[in-house]
C-alpha positions in Angstrom: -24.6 -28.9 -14.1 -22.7 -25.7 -13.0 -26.3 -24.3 -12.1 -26.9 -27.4 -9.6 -23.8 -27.3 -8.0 -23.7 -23.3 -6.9 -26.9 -23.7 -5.3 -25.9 -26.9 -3.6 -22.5 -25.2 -2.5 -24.6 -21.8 -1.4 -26.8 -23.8 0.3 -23.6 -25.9 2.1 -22.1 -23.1 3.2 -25.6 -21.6 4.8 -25.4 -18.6 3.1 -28.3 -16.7 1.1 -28.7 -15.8 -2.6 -28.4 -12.4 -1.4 -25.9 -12.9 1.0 -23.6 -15.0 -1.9 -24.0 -12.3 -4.4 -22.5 -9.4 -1.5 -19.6 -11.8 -1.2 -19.4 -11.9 -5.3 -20.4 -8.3 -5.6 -22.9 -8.9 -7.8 -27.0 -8.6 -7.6 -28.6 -11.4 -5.9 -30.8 -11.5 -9.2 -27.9 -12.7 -11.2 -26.9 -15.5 -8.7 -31.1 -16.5 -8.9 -30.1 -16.6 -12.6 -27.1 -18.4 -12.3 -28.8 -21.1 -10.1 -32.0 -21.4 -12.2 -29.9 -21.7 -15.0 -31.4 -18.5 -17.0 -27.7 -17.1 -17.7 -24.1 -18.6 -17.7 -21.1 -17.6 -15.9 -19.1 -15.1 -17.6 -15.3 -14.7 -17.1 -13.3 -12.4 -17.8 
């Protein structure tokens, strides 16, 4: 699942939820979401 693999890739690379969702420019609660599979990646 999408969910699985952006925590395992976040985790590969060393970096935080917070320090992920700087790079994104997002709020670390949406990447915790993201990885817990609460919400889905939105495109746009």
């Amino acid at each position: 699942m999408i969910n699985e693999n952006i925590k395992a890739i976040r985790k590969s690379k060393g970096l935080s939820q917070q320090e992920l969702a700087v790079k994104l420019n997002i709020v670390r609660q949406t990447v915790y979401k993201w990885e817990q599979g609460l919400q889905s990646l939105e495109f746009s």
